[in-house]
C-alpha positions as CSV (number, residue, x, y, z in Angstrom):
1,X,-124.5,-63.5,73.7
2,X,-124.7,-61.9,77.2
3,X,-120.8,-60.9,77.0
4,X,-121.2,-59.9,74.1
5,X,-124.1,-57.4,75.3
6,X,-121.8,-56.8,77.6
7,X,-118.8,-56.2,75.7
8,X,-120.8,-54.0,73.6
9,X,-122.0,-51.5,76.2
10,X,-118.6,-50.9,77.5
11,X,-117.3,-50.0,74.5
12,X,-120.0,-47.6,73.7
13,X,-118.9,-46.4,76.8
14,X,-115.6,-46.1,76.5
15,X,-116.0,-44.1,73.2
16,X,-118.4,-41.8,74.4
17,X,-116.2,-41.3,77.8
18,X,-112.7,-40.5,75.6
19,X,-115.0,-38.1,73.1
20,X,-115.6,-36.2,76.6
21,X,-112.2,-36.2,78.1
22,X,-110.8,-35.1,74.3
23,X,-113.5,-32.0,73.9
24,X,-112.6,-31.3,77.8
25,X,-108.6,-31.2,76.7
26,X,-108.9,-29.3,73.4
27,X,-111.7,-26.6,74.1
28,X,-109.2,-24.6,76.9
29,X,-106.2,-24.6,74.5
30,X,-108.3,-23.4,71.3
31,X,-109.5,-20.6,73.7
32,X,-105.7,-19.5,74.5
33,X,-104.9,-19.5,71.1
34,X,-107.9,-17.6,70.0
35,X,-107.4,-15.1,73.0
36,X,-104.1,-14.0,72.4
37,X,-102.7,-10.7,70.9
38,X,-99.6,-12.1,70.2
39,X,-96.8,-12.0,72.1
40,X,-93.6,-11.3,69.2
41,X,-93.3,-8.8,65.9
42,X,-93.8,-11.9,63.4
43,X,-97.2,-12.8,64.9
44,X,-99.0,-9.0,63.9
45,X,-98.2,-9.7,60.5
46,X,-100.7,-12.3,59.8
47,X,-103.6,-9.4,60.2
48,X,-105.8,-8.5,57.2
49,X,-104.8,-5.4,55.5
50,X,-104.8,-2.3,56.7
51,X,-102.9,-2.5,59.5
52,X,-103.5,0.1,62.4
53,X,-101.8,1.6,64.8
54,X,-102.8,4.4,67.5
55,X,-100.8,6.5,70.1
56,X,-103.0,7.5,73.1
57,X,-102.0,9.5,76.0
58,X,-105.7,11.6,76.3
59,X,-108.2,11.5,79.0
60,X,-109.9,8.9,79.3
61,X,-114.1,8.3,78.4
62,X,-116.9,6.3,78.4
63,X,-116.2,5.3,74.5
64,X,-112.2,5.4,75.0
65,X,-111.6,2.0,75.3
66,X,-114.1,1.1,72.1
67,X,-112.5,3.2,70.0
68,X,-109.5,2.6,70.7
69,X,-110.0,-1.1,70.6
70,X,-110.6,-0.8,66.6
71,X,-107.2,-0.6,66.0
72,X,-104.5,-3.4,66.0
73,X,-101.7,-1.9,67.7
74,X,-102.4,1.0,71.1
75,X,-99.6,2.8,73.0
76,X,-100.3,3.9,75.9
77,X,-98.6,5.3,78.4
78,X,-96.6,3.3,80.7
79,X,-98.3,5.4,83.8
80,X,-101.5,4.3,82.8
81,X,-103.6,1.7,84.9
82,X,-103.7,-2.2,84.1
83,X,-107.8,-1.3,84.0
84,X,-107.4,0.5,80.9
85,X,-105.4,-2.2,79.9
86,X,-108.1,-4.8,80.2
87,X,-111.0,-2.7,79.4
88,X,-109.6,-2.8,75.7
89,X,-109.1,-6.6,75.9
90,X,-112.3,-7.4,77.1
91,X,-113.5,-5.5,73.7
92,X,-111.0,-7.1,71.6
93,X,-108.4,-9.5,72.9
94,X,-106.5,-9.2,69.4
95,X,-105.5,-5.8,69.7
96,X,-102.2,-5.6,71.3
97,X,-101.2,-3.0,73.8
98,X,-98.1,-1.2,74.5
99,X,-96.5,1.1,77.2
100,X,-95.0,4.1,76.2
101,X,-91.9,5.5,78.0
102,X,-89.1,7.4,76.9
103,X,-85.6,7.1,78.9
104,X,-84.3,10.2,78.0
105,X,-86.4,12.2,79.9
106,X,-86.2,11.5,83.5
107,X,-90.3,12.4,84.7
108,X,-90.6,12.0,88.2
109,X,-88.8,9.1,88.9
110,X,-85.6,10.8,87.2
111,X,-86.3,14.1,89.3
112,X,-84.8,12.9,93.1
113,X,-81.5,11.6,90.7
114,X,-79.6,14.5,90.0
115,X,-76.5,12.3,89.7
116,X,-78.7,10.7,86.4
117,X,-78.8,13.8,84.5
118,X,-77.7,14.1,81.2
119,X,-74.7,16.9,81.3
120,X,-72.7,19.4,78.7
121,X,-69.3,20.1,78.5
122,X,-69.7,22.5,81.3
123,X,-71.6,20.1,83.7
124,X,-74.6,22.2,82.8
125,X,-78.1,20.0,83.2
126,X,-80.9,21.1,80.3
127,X,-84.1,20.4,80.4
128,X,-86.7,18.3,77.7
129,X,-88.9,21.2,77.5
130,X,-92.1,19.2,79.1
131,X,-90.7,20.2,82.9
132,X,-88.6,16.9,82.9
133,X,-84.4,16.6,82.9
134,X,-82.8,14.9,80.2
135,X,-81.6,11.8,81.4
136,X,-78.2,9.9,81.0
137,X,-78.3,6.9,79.0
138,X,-74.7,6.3,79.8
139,X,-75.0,6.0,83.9
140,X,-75.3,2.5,84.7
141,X,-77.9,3.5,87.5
142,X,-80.5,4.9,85.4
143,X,-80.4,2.2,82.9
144,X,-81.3,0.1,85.7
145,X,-84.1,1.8,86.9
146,X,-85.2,1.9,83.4
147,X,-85.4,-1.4,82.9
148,X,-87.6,-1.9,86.6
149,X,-89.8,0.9,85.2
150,X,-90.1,-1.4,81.9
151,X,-91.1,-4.0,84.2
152,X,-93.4,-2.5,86.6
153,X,-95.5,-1.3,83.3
154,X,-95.5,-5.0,81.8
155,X,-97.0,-6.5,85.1
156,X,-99.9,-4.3,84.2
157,X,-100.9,-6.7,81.9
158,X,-99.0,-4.2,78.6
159,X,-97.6,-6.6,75.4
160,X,-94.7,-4.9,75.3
161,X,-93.2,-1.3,75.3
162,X,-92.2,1.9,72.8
163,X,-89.3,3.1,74.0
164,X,-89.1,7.0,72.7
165,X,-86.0,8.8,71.6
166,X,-83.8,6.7,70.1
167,X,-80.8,8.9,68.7
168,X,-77.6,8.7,67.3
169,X,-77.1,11.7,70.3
170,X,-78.7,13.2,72.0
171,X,-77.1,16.8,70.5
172,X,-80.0,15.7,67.5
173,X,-82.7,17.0,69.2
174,X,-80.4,18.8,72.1
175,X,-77.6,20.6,70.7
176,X,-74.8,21.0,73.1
177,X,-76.2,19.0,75.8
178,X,-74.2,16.6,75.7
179,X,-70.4,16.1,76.0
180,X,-69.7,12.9,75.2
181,X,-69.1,11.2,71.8
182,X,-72.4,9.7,69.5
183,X,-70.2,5.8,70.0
184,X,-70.7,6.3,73.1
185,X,-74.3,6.9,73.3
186,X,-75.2,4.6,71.1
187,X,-73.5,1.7,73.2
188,X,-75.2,2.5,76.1
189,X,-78.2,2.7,74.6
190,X,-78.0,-0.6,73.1
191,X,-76.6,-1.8,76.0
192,X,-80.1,-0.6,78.0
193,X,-82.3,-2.1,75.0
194,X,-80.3,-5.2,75.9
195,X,-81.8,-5.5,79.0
196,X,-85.0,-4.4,78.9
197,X,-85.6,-6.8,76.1
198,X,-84.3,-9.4,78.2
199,X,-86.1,-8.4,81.2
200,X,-89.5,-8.5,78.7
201,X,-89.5,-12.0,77.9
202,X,-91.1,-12.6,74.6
203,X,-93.3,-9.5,75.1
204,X,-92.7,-6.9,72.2
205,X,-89.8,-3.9,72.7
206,X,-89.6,-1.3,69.7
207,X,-87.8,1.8,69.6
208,X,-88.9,5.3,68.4
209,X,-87.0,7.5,66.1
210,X,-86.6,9.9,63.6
211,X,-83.8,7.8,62.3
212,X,-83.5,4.0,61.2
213,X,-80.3,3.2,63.4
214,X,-79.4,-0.7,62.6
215,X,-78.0,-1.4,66.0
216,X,-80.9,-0.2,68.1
217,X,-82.9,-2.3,65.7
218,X,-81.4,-5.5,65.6
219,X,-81.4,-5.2,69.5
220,X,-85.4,-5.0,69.7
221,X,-88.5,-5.9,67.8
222,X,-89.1,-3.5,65.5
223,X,-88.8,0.4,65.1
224,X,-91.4,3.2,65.4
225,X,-90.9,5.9,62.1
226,X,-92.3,9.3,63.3
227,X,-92.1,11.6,60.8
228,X,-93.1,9.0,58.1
229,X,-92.4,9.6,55.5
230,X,-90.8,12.7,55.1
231,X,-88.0,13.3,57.8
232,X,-86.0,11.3,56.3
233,X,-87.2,11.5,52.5
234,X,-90.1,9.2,51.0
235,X,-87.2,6.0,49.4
236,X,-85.0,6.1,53.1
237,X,-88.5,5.4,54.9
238,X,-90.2,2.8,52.4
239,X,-86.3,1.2,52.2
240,X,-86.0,0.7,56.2
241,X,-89.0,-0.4,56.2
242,X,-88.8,-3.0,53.5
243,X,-85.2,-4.3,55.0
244,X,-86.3,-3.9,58.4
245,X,-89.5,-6.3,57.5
246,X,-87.3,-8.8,55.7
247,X,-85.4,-9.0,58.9
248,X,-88.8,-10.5,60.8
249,X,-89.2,-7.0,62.9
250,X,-92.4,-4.5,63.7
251,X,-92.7,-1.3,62.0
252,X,-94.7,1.0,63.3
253,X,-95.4,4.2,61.7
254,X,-96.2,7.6,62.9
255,X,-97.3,10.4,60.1
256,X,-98.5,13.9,60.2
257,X,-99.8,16.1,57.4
258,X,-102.8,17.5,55.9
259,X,-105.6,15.3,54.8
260,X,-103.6,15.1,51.7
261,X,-100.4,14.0,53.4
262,X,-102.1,11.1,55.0
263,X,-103.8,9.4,52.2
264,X,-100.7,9.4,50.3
265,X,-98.8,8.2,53.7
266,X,-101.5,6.1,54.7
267,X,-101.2,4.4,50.6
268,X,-97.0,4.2,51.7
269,X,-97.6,2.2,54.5
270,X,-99.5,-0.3,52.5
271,X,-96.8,-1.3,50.5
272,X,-95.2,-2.5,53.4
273,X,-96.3,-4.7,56.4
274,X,-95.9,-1.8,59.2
275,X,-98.9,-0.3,61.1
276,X,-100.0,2.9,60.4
277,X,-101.4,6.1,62.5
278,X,-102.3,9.3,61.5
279,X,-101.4,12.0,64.2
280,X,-102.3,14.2,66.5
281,X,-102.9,12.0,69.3
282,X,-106.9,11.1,70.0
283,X,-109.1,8.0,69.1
284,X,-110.5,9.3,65.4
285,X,-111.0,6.2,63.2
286,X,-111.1,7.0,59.5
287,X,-113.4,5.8,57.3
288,X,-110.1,4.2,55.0
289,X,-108.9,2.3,57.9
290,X,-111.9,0.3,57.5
291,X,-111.1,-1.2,53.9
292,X,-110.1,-4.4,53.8
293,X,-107.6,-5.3,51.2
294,X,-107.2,-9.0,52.5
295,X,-103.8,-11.0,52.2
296,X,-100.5,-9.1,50.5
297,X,-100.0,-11.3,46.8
298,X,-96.5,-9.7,46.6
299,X,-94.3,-7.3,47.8
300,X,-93.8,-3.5,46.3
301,X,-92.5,-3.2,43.0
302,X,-91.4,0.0,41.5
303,X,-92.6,0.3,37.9
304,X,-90.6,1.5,35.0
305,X,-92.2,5.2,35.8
306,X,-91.0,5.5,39.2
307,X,-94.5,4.5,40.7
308,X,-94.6,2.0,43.3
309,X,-97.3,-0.4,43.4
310,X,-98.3,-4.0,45.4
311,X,-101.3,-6.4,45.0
312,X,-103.3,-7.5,47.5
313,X,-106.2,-10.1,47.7
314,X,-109.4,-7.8,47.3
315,X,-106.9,-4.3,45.5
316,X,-104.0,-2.9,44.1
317,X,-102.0,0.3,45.8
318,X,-100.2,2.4,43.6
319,X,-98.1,4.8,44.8
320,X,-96.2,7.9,43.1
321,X,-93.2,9.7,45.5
322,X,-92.0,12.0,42.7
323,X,-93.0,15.4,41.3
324,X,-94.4,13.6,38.2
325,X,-98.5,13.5,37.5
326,X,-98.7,9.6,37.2
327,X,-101.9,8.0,35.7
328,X,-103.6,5.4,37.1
329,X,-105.7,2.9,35.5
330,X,-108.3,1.8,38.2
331,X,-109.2,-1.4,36.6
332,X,-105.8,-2.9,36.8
333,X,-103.8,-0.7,38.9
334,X,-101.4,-0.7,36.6
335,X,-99.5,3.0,36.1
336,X,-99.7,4.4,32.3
337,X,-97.6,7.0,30.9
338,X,-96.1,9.8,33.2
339,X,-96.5,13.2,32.4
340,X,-93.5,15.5,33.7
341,X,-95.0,18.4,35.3
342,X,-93.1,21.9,35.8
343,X,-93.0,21.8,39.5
344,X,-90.4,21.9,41.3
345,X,-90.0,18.2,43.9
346,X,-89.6,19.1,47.9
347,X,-87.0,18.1,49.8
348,X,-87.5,17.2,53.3
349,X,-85.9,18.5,55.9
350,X,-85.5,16.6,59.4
351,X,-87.1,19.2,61.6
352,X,-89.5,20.8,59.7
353,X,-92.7,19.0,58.4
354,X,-93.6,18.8,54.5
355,X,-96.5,20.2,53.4
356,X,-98.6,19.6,50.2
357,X,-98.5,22.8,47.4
358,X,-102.2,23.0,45.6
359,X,-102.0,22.2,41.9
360,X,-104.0,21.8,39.1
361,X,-106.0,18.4,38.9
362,X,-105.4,16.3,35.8
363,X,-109.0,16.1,33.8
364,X,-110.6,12.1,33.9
365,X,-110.8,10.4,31.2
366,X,-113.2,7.3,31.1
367,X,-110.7,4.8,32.2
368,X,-107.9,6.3,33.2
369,X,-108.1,9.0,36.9
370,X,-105.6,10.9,36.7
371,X,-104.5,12.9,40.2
372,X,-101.5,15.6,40.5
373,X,-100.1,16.4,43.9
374,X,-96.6,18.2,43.2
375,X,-94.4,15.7,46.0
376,X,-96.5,12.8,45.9
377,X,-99.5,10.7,44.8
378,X,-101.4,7.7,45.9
379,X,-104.6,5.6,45.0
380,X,-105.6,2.5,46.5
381,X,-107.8,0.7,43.6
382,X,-109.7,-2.5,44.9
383,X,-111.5,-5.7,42.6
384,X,-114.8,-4.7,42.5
385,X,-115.8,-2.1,40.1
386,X,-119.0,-1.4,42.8
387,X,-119.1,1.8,44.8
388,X,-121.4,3.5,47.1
389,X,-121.8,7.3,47.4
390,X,-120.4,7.2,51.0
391,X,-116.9,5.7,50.1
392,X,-116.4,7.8,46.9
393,X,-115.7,10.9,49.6
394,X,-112.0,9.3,49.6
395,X,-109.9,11.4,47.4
396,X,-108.0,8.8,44.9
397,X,-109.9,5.5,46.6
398,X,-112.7,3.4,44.6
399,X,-114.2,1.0,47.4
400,X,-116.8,-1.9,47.2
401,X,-118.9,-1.7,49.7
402,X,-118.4,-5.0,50.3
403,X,-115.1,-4.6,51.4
404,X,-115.7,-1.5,54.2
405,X,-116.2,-1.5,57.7
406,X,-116.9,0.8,60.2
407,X,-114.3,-1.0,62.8
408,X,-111.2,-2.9,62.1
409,X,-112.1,-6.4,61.1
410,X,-110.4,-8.8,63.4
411,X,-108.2,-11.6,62.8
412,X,-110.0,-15.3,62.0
413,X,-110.8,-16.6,65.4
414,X,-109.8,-20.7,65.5
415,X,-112.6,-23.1,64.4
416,X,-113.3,-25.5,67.4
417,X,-113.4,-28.7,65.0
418,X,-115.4,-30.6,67.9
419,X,-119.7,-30.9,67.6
420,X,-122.2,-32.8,69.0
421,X,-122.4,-34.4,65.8
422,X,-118.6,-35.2,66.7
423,X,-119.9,-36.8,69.6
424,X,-122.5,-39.0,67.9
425,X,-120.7,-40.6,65.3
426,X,-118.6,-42.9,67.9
427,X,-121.6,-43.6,69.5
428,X,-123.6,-44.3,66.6
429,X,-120.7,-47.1,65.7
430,X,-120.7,-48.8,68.8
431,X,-124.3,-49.1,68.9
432,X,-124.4,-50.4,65.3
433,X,-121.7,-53.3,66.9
434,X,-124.0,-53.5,69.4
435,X,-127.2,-54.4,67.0
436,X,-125.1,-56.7,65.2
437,X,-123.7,-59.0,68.0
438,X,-127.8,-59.2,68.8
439,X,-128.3,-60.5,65.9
């Protein structure tokens, strides 16, 4: 009976010792998972609905790094200190942060170069209009000391970069500046998102442009839309969005409007996965960023009337990108008859920003809300037929107040599955083998 007191004890032991050693092992690699912001395009899209995005390049305050720290996805620029960097990690290690540069224009590390300047037929230089040369994508030197600047940014402790500009030419936004042929440009430039992607790692690389250019794309993570939705018309940004999602990639859009504009652009953005801001450039959080619709149920669907519409877990958005006055039953989301107005449907131009024309409102009836904005229309209808005073300021939005926030919500944190109680049950085993060899 001794030995078996004996044989008893060390296995108590021995359970009790392992239990230690397995808590020791799993509690460090539950913490990396739980700390990081991702470090690819597909790993963003797991977020709770909406998803934000934010482009900083302000002064910096006391609240700066809170506020911007709501958000899922901030740019900064690449000039700015790894400090900044961490003092929006320490507030929220989910959001991830990006560096900002833009190869075309040279800034002072393009300025000693004159050999990297971007040149017209006549070998005459031109300027970006923010006191910095336009820089030549197709020199083989500047493309390498783009990609070090790439570098020297990431070892800041940035997720990965926006790269600004990406054009079919530069003649887009320059005309006449350069003498070359858009093939041309457009293989160097691939060529130089080539190897700054390479030189990344698995950190994140998107570019920025007015245009959705499938090469620059399929070269990177993802693509920035500025302009969205109107440069390029409302069906060319929700379609490069929707193909560019299929193909696993970040989109990342960039709107700007009246108050109007952006609740019917922030309402576009939800029918895809991409990650919305609302410019000019600052830290304003708005109040709709805070609803949380919970996990996509499907993708968009356009509806018979040429309304758009996709359900979520806790709501329904329902979109209308034509001239026509759509309405909207709240309850179900579901678009009722159109009515064809008399106005007359923009068209968008690429340089010049649309604007919303005032119209009549369509009168409410008990169960259907009817809106009428003469390009486009957007409600975002949620589950719960509860609403405070406070939310109802939100033209076209019903909100439960149990679905609001003040800050972005952040993404479920692992669940340690590893207790005391975990601890105890072993034990408790070996010392009920214990009692029962005593008897």
């Amino acid at each position: 009976m001794k030995y078996a007191k004996r044989y008893a004890i060390r296995v108590l032991f021995l359970l009790v010792l392992s239990s230690l050693v397995a808590a020791w092992a799993i509690a460090p690699a539950a913490a990396a998972s739980s700390s990081s912001g991702g470090s690819n395009a597909q790993s963003l899209n797991g977020a709770s609905a909406p998803h934000t995005y934010i482009d900083f390049k302000g002064s910096w305050g006391a609240d700066t790094a809170a506020n911007l720290a709501k958000y899922d996805v901030v740019a900064l620029h690449y000039t700015d200190t790894a400090q900044h960097v961490q003092a929006i990690k320490g507030i929220n290690p989910n959001t991830v942060v990006l560096a900002y540069f833009n190869p075309l224009f040279g800034g002072s590390e393009g300025k000693p170069h004159t050999e990297w300047y971007l040149r017209d037929a006549k070998g005459v230089t031109h300027s970006s209009g923010y006191n910095e040369p336009l820089m030549d994508l197709t020199n083989p030197g500047w493309r390498a000391m783009c990609v070090q600047i790439s570098q020297n940014a990431l070892q800041k402790g940035f997720d990965g970069l926006v790269l600004d500009n990406g054009l079919t030419s530069p003649n887009v936004s320059y005309p006449g500046s350069w003498s070359g042929s858009d093939s041309q440009w457009q293989s160097s430039t691939i060529a130089l998102y080539n190897s700054i992607k390479q030189a990344a790692g698995g950190k994140i690389v998107i570019y920025n442009g007015a245009y959705f250019i499938p090469g620059y794309v399929d070269a990177l993570d993802g693509w920035m839309d500025e302009g969205f939705p109107f440069y390029k018309g409302w069906d060319n940004s929700i379609g490069f969005a929707l193909d560019a999602a299929n193909k696993g990639k970040l989109i990342l859009f960039y709107a700007q409007g009246s108050a109007s504009d952006r609740y019917f652009c922030y309402c576009s953005a939800l029918l895809t996965d991409g990650y919305f801001f609302y410019a000019p450039t600052g830290t304003k959080w708005f109040d709709d960023y805070g609803i949380q619709l919970g996990t996509a149920l499907s993708k968009a669907e356009k509806n018979a009337d040429g309304t758009w519409q996709r359900a979520y877990q806790y709501g329904t958005v329902v979109v209308n990108p034509s001239s026509k006055t759509a309405h909207i039953d709240l309850k179900s989301g579901q678009s009722t008859t159109a009515i064809v107005t008399p106005t007359v449907k923009a068209t968008a131009v690429p340089t010049v920003k649309a604007t919303a024309v005032p119209t009549a409102m369509a009168t409410a009836v008990p169960t259907v809300k009817a809106t009428a904005v003469p390009t486009a229309t957007a409600a975002l209808t949620l589950s719960s037929a509860n609403s405070t005073a406070e939310n109802e300021s939100v033209p076209g939005i019903s909100v439960p107040s149990a679905q609001t926030s003040g800050v972005a919500s952040l993404p479920a944190q692992p669940v340690l599955e590893f207790s005391l109680l975990g601890l105890g049950i072993p034990a408790l085993l070996a010392g009920l083998v214990y009692l029962l060899i005593r008897r």
